[in-house]
C-alpha positions as a Python dict, from the first residue, in 0.01 Angstrom:
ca = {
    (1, 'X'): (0, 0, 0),
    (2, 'X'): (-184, -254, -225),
    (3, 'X'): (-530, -87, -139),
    (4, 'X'): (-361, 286, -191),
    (5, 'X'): (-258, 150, -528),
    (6, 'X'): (-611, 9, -621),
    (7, 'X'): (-759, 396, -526),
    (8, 'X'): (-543, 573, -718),
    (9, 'X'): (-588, 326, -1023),
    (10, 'X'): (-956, 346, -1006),
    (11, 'X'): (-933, 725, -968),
    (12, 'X'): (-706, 740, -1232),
    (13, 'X'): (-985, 530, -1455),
    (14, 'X'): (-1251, 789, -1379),
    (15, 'X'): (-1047, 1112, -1473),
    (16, 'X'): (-987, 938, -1806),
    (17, 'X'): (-1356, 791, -1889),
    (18, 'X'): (-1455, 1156, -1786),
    (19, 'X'): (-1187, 1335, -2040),
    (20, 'X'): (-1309, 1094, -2290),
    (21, 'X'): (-1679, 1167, -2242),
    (22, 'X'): (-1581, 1569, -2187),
    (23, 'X'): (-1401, 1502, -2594),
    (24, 'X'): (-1657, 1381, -2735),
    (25, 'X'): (-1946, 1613, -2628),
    (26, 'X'): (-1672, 1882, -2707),
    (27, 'X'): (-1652, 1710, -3080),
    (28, 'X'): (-2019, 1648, -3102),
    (29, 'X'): (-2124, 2033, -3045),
    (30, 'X'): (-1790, 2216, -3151),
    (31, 'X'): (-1942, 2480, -3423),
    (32, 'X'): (-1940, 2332, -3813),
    (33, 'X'): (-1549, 2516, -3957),
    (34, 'X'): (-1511, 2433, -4322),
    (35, 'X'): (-1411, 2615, -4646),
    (36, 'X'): (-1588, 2514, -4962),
    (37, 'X'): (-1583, 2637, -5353),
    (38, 'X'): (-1930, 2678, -5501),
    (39, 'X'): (-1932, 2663, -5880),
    (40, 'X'): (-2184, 2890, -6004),
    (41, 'X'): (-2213, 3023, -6347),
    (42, 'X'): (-2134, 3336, -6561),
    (43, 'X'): (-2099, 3658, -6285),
    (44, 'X'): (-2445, 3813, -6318),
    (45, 'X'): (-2651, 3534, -6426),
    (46, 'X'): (-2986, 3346, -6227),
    (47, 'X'): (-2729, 3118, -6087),
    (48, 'X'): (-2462, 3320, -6017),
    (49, 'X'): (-2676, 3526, -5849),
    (50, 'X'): (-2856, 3226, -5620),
    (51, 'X'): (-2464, 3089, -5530),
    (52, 'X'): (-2380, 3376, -5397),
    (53, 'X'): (-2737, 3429, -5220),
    (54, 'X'): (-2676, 3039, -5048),
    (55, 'X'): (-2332, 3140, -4972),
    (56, 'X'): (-2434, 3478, -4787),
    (57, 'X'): (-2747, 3296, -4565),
    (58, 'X'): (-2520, 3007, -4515),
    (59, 'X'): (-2263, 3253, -4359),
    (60, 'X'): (-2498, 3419, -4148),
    (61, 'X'): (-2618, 3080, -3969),
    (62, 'X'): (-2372, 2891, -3973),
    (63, 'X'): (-2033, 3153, -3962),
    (64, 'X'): (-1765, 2872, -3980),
    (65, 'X'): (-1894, 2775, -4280),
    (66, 'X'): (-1670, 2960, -4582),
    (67, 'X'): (-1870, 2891, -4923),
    (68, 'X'): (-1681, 3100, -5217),
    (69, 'X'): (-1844, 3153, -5508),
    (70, 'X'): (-1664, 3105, -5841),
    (71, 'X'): (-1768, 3197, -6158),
    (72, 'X'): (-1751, 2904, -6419),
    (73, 'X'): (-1876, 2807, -6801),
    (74, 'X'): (-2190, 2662, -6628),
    (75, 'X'): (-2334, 2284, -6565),
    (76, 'X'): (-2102, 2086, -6784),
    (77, 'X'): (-1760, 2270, -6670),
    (78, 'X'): (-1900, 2260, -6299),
    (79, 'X'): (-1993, 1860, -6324),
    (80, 'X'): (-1578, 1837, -6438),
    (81, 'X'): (-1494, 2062, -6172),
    (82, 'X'): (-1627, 1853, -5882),
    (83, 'X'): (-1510, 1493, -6028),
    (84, 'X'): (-1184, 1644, -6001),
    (85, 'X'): (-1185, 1799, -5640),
    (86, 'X'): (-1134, 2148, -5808),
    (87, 'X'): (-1496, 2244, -5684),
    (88, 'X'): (-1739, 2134, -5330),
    (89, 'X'): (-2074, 2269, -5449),
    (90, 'X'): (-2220, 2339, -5792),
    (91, 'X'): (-2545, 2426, -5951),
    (92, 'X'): (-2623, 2219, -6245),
    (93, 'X'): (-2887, 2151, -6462),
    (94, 'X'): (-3074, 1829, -6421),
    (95, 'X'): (-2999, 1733, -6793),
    (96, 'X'): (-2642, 1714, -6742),
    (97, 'X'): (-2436, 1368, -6718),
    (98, 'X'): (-2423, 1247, -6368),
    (99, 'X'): (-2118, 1130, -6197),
    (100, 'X'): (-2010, 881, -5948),
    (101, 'X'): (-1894, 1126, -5682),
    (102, 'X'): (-2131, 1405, -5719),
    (103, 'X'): (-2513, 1386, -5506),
    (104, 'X'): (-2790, 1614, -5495),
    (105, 'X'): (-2881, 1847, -5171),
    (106, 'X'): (-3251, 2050, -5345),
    (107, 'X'): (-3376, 2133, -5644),
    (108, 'X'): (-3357, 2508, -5691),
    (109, 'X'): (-3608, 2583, -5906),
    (110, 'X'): (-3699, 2528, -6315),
    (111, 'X'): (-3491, 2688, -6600),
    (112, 'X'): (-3685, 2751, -6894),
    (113, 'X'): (-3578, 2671, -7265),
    (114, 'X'): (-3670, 3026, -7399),
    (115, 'X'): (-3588, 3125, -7805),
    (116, 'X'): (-3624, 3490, -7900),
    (117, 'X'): (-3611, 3637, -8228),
    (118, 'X'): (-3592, 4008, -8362),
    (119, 'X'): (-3947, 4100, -8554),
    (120, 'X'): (-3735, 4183, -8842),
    (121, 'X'): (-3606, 3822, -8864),
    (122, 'X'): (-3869, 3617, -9065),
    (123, 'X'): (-3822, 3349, -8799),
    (124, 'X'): (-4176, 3174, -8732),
    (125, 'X'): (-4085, 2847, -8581),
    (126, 'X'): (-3835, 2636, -8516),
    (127, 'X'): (-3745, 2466, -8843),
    (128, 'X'): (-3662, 2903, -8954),
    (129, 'X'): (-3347, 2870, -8744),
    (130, 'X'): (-3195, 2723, -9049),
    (131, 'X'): (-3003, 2991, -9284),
    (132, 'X'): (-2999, 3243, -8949),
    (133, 'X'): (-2729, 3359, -8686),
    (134, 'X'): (-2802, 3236, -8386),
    (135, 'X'): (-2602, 3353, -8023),
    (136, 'X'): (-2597, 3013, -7822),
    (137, 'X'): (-2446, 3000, -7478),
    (138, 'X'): (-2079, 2906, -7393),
    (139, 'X'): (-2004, 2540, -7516),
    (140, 'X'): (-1897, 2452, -7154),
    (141, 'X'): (-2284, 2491, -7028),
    (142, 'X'): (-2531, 2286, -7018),
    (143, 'X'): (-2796, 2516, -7219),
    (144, 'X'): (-2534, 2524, -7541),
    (145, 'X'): (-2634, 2121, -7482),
    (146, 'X'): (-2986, 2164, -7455),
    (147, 'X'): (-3019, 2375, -7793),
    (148, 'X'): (-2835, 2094, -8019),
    (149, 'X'): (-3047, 1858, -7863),
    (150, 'X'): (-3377, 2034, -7926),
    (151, 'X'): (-3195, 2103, -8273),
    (152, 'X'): (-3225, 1746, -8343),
    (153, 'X'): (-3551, 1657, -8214),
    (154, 'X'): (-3660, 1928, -8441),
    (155, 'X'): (-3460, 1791, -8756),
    (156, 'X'): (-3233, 2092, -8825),
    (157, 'X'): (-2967, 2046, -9026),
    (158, 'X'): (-2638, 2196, -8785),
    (159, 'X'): (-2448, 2277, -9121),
    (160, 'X'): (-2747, 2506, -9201),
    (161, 'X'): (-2749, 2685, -8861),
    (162, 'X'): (-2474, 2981, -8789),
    (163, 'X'): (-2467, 2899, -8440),
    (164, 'X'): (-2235, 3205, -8232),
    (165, 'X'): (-2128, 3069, -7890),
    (166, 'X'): (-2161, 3490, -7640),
    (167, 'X'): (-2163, 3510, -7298),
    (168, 'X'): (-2467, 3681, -7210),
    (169, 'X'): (-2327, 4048, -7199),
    (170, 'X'): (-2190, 4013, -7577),
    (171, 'X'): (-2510, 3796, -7701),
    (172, 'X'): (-2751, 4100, -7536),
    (173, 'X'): (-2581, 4368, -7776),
    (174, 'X'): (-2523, 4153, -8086),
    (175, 'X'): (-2918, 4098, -8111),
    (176, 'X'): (-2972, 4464, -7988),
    (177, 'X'): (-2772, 4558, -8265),
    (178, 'X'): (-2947, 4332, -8530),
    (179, 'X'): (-2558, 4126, -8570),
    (180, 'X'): (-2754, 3799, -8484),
    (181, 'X'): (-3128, 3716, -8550),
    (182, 'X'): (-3174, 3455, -8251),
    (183, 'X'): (-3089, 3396, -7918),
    (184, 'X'): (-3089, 3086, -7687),
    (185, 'X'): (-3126, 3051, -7341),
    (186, 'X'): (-3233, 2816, -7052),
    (187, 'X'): (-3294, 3024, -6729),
    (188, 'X'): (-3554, 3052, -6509),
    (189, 'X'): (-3904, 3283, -6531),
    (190, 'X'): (-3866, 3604, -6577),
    (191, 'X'): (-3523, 3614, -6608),
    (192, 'X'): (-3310, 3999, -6577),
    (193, 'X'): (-3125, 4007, -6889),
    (194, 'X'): (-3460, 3927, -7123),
    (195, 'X'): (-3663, 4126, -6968),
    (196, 'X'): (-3453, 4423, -7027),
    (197, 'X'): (-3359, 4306, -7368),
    (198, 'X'): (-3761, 4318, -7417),
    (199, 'X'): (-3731, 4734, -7313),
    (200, 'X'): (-3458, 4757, -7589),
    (201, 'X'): (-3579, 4634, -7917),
    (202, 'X'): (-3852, 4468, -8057),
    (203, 'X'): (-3851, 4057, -7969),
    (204, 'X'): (-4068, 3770, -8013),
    (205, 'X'): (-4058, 3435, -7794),
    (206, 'X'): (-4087, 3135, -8006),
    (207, 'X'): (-4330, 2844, -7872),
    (208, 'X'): (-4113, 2512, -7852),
    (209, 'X'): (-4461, 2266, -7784),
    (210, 'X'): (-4288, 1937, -7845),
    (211, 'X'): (-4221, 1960, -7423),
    (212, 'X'): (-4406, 1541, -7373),
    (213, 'X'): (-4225, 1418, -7689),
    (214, 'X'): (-3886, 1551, -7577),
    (215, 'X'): (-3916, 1412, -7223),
    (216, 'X'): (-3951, 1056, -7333),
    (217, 'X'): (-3647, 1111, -7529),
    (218, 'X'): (-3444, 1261, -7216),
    (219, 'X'): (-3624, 1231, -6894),
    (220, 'X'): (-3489, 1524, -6758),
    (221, 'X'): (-3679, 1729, -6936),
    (222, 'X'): (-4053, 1813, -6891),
    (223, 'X'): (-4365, 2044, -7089),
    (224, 'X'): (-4388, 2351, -6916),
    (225, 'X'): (-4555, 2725, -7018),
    (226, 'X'): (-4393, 3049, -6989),
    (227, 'X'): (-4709, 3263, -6834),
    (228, 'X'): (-4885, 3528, -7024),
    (229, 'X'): (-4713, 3846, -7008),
    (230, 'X'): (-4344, 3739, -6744),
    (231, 'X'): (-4192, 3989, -6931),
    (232, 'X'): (-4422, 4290, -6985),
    (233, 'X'): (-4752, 4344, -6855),
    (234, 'X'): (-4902, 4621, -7127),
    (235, 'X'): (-4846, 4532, -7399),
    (236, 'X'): (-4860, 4131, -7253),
    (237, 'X'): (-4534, 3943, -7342),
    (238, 'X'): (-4535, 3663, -7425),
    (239, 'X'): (-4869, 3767, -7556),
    (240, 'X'): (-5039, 3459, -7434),
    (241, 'X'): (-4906, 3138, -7232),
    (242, 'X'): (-4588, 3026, -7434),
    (243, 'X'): (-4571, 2599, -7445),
    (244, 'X'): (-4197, 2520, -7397),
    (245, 'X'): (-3966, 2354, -7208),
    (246, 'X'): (-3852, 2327, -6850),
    (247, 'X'): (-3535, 2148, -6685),
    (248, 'X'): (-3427, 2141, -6300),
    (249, 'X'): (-3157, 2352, -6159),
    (250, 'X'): (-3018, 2171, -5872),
    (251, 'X'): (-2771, 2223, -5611),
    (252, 'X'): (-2522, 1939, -5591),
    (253, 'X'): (-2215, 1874, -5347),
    (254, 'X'): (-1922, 1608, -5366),
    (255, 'X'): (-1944, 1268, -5152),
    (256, 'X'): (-1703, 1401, -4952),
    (257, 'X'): (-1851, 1639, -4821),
    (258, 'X'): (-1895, 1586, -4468),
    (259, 'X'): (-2254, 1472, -4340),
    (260, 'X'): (-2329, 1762, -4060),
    (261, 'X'): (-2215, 2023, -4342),
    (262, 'X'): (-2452, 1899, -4630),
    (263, 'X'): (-2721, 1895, -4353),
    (264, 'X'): (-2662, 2243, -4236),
    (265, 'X'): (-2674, 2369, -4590),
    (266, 'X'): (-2950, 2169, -4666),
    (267, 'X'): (-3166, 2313, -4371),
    (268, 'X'): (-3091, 2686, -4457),
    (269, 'X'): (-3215, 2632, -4822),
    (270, 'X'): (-3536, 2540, -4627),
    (271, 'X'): (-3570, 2713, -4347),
    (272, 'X'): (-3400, 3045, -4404),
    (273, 'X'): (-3597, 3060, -4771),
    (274, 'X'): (-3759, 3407, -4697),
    (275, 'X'): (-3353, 3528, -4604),
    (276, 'X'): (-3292, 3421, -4918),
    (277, 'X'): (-3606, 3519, -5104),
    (278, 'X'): (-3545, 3895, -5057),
    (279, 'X'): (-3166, 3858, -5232),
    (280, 'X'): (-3316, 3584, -5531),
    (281, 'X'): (-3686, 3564, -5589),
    (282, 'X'): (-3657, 3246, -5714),
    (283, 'X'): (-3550, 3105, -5363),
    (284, 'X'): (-3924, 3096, -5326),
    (285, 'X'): (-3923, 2814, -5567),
    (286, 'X'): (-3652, 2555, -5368),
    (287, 'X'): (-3809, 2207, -5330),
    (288, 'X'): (-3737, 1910, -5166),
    (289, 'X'): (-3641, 1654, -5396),
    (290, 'X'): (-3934, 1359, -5488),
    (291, 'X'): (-3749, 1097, -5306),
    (292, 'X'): (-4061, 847, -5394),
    (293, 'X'): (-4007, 844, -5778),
    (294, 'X'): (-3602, 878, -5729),
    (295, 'X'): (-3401, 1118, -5862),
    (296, 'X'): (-3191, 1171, -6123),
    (297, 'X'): (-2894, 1225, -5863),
    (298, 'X'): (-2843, 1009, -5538),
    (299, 'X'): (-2929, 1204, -5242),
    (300, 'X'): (-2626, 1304, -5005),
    (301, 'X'): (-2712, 1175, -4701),
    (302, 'X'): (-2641, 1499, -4520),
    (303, 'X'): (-2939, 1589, -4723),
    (304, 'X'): (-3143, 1248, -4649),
    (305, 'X'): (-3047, 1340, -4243),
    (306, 'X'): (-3255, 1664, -4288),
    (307, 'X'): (-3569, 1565, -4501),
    (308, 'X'): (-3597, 1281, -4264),
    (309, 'X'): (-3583, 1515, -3920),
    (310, 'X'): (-3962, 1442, -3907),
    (311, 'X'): (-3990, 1105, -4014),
    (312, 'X'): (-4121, 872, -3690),
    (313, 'X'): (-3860, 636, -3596),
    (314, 'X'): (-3927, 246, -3616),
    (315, 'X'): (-4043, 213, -3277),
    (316, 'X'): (-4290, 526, -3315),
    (317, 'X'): (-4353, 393, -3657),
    (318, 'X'): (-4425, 14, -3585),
    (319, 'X'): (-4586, 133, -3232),
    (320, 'X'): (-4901, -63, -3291),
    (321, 'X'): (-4753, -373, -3450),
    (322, 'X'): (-4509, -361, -3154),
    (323, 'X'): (-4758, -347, -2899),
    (324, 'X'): (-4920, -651, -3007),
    (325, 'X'): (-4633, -858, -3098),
    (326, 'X'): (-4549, -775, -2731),
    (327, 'X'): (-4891, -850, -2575),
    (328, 'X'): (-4869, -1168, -2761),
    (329, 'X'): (-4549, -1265, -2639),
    (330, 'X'): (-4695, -1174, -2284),
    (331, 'X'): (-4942, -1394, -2337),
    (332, 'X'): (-4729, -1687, -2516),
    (333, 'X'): (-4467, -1665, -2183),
    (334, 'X'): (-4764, -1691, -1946),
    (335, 'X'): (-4898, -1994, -2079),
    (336, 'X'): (-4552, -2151, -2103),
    (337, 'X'): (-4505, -2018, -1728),
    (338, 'X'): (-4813, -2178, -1663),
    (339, 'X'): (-4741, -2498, -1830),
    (340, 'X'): (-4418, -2560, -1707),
    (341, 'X'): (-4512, -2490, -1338),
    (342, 'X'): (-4776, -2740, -1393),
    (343, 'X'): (-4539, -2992, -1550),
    (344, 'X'): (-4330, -2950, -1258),
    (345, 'X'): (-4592, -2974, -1004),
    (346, 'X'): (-4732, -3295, -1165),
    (347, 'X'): (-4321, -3429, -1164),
    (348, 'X'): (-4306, -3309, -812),
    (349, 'X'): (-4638, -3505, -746),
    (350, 'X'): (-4563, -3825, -894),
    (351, 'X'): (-4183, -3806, -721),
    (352, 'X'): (-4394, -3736, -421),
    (353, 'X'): (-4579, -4055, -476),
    (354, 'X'): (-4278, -4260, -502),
    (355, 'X'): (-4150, -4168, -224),
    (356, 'X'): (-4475, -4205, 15),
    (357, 'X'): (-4457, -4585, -141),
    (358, 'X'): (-4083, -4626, -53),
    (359, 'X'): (-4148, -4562, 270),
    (360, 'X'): (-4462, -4777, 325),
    (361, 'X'): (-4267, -5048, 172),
    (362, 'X'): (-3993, -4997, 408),
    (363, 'X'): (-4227, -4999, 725),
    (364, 'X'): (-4405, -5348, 593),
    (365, 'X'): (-4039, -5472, 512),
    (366, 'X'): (-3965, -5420, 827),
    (367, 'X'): (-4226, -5612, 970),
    (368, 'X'): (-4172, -5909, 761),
    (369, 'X'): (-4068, -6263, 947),
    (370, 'X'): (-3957, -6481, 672),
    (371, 'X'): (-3775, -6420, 354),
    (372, 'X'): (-3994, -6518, 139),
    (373, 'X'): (-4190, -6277, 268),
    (374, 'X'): (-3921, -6047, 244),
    (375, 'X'): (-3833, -6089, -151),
    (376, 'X'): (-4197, -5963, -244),
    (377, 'X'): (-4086, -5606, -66),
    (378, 'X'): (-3777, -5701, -283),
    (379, 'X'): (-3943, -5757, -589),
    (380, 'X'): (-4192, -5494, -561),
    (381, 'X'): (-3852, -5215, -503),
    (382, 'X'): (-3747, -5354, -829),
    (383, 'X'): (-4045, -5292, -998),
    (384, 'X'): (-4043, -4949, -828),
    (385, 'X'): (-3702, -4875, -991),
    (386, 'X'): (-3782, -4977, -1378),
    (387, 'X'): (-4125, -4722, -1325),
    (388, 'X'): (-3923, -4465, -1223),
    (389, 'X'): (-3660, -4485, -1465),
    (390, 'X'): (-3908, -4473, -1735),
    (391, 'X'): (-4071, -4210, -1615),
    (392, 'X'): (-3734, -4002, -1665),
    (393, 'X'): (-3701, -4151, -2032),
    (394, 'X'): (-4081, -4032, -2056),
    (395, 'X'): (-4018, -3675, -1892),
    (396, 'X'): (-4265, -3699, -1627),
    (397, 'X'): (-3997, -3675, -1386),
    (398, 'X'): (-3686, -3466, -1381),
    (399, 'X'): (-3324, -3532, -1323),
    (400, 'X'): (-3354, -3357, -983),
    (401, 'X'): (-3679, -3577, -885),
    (402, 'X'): (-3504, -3907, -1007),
    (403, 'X'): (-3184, -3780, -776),
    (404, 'X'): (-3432, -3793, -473),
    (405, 'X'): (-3612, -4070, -580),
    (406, 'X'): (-3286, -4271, -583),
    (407, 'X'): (-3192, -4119, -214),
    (408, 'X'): (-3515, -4264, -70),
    (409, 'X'): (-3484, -4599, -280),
    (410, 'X'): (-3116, -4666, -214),
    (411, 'X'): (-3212, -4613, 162),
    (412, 'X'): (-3531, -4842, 152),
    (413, 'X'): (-3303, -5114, -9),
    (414, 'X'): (-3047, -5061, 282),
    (415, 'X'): (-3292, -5124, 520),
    (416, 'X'): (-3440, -5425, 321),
    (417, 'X'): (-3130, -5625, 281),
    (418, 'X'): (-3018, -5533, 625),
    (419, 'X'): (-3295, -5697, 745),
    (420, 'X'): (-3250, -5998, 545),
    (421, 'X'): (-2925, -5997, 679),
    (422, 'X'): (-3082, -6070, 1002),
    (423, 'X'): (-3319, -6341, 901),
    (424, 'X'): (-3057, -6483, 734),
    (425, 'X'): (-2826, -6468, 1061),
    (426, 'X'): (-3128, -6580, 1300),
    (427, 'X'): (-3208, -6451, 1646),
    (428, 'X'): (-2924, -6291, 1859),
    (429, 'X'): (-2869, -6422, 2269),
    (430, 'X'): (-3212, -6220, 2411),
    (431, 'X'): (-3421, -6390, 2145),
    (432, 'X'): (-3274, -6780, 2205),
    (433, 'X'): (-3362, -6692, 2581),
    (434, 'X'): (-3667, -6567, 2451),
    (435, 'X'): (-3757, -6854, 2253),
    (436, 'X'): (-3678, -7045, 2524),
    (437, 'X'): (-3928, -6977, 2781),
    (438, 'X'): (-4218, -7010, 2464),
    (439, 'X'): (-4414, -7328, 2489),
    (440, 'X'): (-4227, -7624, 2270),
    (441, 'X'): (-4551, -7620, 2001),
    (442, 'X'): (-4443, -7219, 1937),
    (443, 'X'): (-4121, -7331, 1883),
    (444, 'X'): (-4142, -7630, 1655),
    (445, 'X'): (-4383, -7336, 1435),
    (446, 'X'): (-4049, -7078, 1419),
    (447, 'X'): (-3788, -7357, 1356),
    (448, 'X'): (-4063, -7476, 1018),
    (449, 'X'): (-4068, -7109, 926),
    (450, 'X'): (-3696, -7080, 961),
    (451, 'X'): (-3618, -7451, 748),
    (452, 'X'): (-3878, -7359, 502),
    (453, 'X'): (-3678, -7004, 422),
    (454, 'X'): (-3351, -7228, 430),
    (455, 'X'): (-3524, -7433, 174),
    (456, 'X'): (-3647, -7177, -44),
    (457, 'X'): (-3260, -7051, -36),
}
C-alpha cells in the first residue's frame, strides 16, 4: 500500500510540473490581445494621417492588437491625455513638457517651423508680424507653443500681434480669402495643406535663420532648411533653400504599457516601414532614437528590448576577456594542484620518515639488556614526539599524518615500557634455569648489570 501510495504521489507530481510547464509556454507564445487609444492630432493632418497609418500596419501583423485613433488638439492636449490614463499612445512634438509616466518608442520624423505670408502683405521678416493678423494653430498644440516662443526670441511685442487661433481647414480659407495676412505652422516637408494653399493664391515662405541661437535656448529645437522648390518645382518654391527651424515628432506610449506590446509596435515602425511608406511618405523618415547622447524622453523598455535584438550578449561581448580570465584561472588551479600535491607528498614523506624511525627504534629497544640502555630509546621517543608536534604547528605535517604518527608512536612506547616492565621484573623460571647452567664468572657479569640498573633506579 505504502509503495502504491508513493507511485501515485510521484505521478501525481509529474502531471502537475507538466501542466505548469504546458501554462507557461501557453502564456509565453499566446498571440499579443490588447486595445489601445492613439492620440493623434486634427483629422487630416501629417499626424493624423501617420496614427492611423501605425494603427493599420500594426493591425495587419499583429491582429490582437486594437490601436484607435483619436483625433485631439495636438502635443500639449495629448501629453495631458496620457498622464491621465485617458490615452496609450500619442504623437508629440519633442518640444513639449515631458512627464513622469510617458516614454518614447521612435522618432517619426522632423516638423518644420514654416511662416507664410500673402504677397500683398508687406511682411518681409519676422519683426513685420507686428500690426498683422496672424492664423496660429489651436492653443492646445504644441506649434501654437512654438510660435510665442519664436515670438520672443525674435522680440515681438504679443500686444502688437493679432494672433487668430483656426484649425487648419478654417486658417486655409481665411488667408485664401485675404481675412488674415500670416499663417503658422510646424509640420513636416512638404506638407498637403501648403502645398495646395501654394496652387490657390499667391504665398511667400519667410526664412526664420536664428535655428543655432534658438536651440541653445530650448534644446529641442535644431537649424534646419526647407529644400529649394518642396512645394513647386516651376516656378521653384521656396525659391531657394529656406533656413528655419526643425523639431522631432515622436511616438510616445504610457509606462504601463506592457513590454511585449511596446516591442511589437516598435518593430513594425522598423521593419514594416515600406507598408507604411506607401500610406505616409514620411514613414520613410522613422529613426531609431540616439540612445548615446540620451533623449529627451526615457526609452520604454519594450522599445530598448527591440533596438537591442542585435546587441551581443556579455558572454559574446566579453568573449575574449573571458577566455583569458579563464585560461588564467586554468593555469592559477594547476599550479595550486601542483603545489598542494607536492605539499602533501613532502607531509606524506616526512610522516613516512617518522614512522621508518619508530620502528627502528622499536627493533633496537627491543634488543636492549639494561635500562639504562633502555631510557636512551626512551628519551630519543620523546624527542621524536616534540619534532613531530612541531611539525603540525609548522604545517609540514597534517592532522591525518600526525593521527598515524601517533598510532605508530603510542605502539613503539607500548612495546618500550613493556619491555622495561620485564627488566624491571627480571628473568622468568626458563631463564633462572638458564642462568644456571652458565659458568659462575657469566653470572656474577648479569647480577652487576642487574644492581647497577637497580642503582641507577
Amino acid at each position: 500500500m505504502s509503495r502504491d501510495l508513493k507511485f501515485w504521489g510521484l505521478l501525481g507530481f509529474v502531471a502537475l510540473v507538466a501542466v505548469a510547464g504546458i501554462m507557461a509556454y501557453a502564456a509565453l507564445t499566446a498571440p499579443l490581445s490588447i486595445k489601445l487609444r492613439l492620440g493623434a492630432d486634427q483629422i487630416n493632418s501629417e499626424p493624423y494621417e501617420m496614427g492611423t497609418a501605425i494603427a493599420h500596419v500594426i493591425s495587419r501583423t499583429y491582429p490582437g492588437i486594437k490601436i484607435e485613433v483619436v483625433s485631439t488638439g495636438g502635443s500639449s492636449e495629448n501629453m495631458n491625455l496620457l498622464t491621465s490614463g485617458d490615452l496609450d499612445l500619442a504623437l508629440v512634438q519633442a518640444e513639449v513638457i515631458s512627464r513622469e509616466n510617458v516614454s518614447l518608442l521612435a522618432v517619426l520624423y522632423h516638423d518644420l517651423f514654416q511662416l507664410l505670408v500673402r504677397d500683398d502683405s508687406g511682411i518681409q521678416t519676422l519683426k513685420d508680424l507686428e500690426g498683422k493678423r496672424i492664423a496660429l494653430p489651436p492653443v492646445t498644440s504644441g506649434q501654437y507653443r512654438a510660435f510665442w516662443f519664436l515670438a520672443n526670441h525674435y522680440g515681438l511685442a504679443p500686444e502688437r500681434i493679432v494672433a487668430i487661433p483656426m484649425n487648419t481647414y478654417m486658417a486655409d480659407e481665411a488667408l485664401v480669402q485675404g481675412q488674415i495676412d500670416a499663417i503658422f505652422r510646424v509640420r513636416g516637408p512638404r506638407n498637403s495643406s501648403i502645398r495646395v494653399l501654394f496652387g490657390r493664391t499667391n504665398l511667400r515662405f519667410i526664412p526664420i535663420d536664428q535655428g543655432a541661437a534658438l536651440h541653445l535656448r530650448q534644446p529641442a529645437y535644431s537649424p534646419a532648411f526647407i529644400p529649394k522648390g518642396s512645394y513647386r518645382g516651376d516656378p521653384a518654391t521656396p525659391a531657394e533653400k529656406l533656413p528655419t527651424v526643425a523639431v522631432d515628432r515622436m511616438l510616445v506610449a504610457r509606462d504601463d504599457v506592457p513590454e511585449d506590446v511596446a516591442r511589437a509596435i516598435t518593430s513594425v515602425l522598423f521593419e514594416k516601414r515600406r507598408d507604411l511608406a506607401l500610406r505616409t511618405p514620411l514613414a520613410a523618415l522613422i529613426r531609431q532614437p540616439d540612445l548615446r547622447q540620451g533623449t529627451m524622453l526615457p526609452v520604454h523598455e519594450g522599445a530598448l528590448s527591440y533596438f537591442d535584438r542585435e546587441k551581443p550578449s556579455f558572454l559574446e561581448e566579453k568573449a575574449e576577456f573571458l577566455a583569458l580570465v579563464l585560461s588564467l584561472i586554468v593555469v592559477v588551479t594547476s599550479l595550486a594542484f601542483a603545489f598542494a600535491r607536492r605539499f602533501y607528498e613532502r607531509q606524506k614523506g616526512r610522516i613516512e620518515d617518522y614512522s621508518v624511525e619508530l620502528l627502528e627504534l622499536e627493533k633496537s629497544s627491543k634488543a636492549a639488556k639494561s635500562i639504562p640502555d633502555l631510557d636512551v630509546y626512551k628519551l630519543r621517543l620523546t624527542e621524536i614526539l616534540a619534532e613531530a608536534v612541531d611539525d603540525m604547528r609548522q604545517r609540514r605535517i597534517n592532522a591525518e599524518g600526525l593521527q598515524l604518527f601517533s598510532f605508530v608512536w603510542e605502539s613503539v612506547n607500548y612495546t618500550i615500557n613493556d619491555h622495561e616492565e620485564q627488566l624491571r621484573l627480571g628473568p622468568g623460571p626458563g631463564e633462572r634455569a638458564a642462568d644456571e647452567k652458565q659458568s659462575p664468572a657469566r653470572r656474577n657479569r648479569q647480577a652487576s648489570v642487574r644492581r647497577t640498573g637497580s642503582g641507577n633506579r
